[in-house]
C-alpha positions in Angstrom: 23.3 100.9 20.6 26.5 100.0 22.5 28.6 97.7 20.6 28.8 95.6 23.9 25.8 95.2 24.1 25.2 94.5 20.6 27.9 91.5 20.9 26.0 90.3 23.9 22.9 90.0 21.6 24.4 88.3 19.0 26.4 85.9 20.9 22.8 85.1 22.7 21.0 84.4 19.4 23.6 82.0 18.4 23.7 79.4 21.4 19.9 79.1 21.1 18.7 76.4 19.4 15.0 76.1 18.6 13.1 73.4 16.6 10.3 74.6 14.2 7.3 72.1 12.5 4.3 73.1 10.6 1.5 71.2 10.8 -1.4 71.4 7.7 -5.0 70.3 8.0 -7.2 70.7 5.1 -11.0 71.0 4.2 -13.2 71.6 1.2 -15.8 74.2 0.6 -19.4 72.5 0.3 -17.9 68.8 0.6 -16.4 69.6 3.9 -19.1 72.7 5.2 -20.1 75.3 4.0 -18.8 77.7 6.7 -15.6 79.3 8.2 -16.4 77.2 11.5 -17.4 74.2 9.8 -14.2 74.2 7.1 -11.9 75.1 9.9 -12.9 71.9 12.6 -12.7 69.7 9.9 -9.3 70.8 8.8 -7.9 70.6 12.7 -9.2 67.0 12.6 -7.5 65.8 9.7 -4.5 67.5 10.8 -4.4 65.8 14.4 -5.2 62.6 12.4 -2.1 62.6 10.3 0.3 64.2 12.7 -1.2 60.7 14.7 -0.6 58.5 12.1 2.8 60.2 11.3 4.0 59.6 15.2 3.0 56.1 14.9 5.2 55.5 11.6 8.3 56.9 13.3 7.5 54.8 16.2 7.5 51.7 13.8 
């Protein structure tokens, strides 16, 4: 590859500036469901859940 090109790339990764978060819902086999649909809807739910009570906290 052409080194000026090469710079050009570079120098264009470096001024952007993205923000990353993870988010984590969780569910347990048999006390949660007992299948992949099941386990998977309850985990989304708890995870809207805390990321709702965490927005509220840093509202406080």
């Amino acid at each position: 590859m052409n080194d000026t090109i090469k710079n050009e790339l570079n120098n264009y990764g470096e001024s952007i500036k993205q923000e990353v978060t993870l988010s984590i819902g969780y569910s347990i086999y048999l006390q949660d469901g007992q299948n992949n649909s099941d386990l998977l809807s309850i985990a989304d739910k708890i995870m809207y859940k805390v990321k709702s009570i965490m927005k509220e906290v840093s509202l406080s």
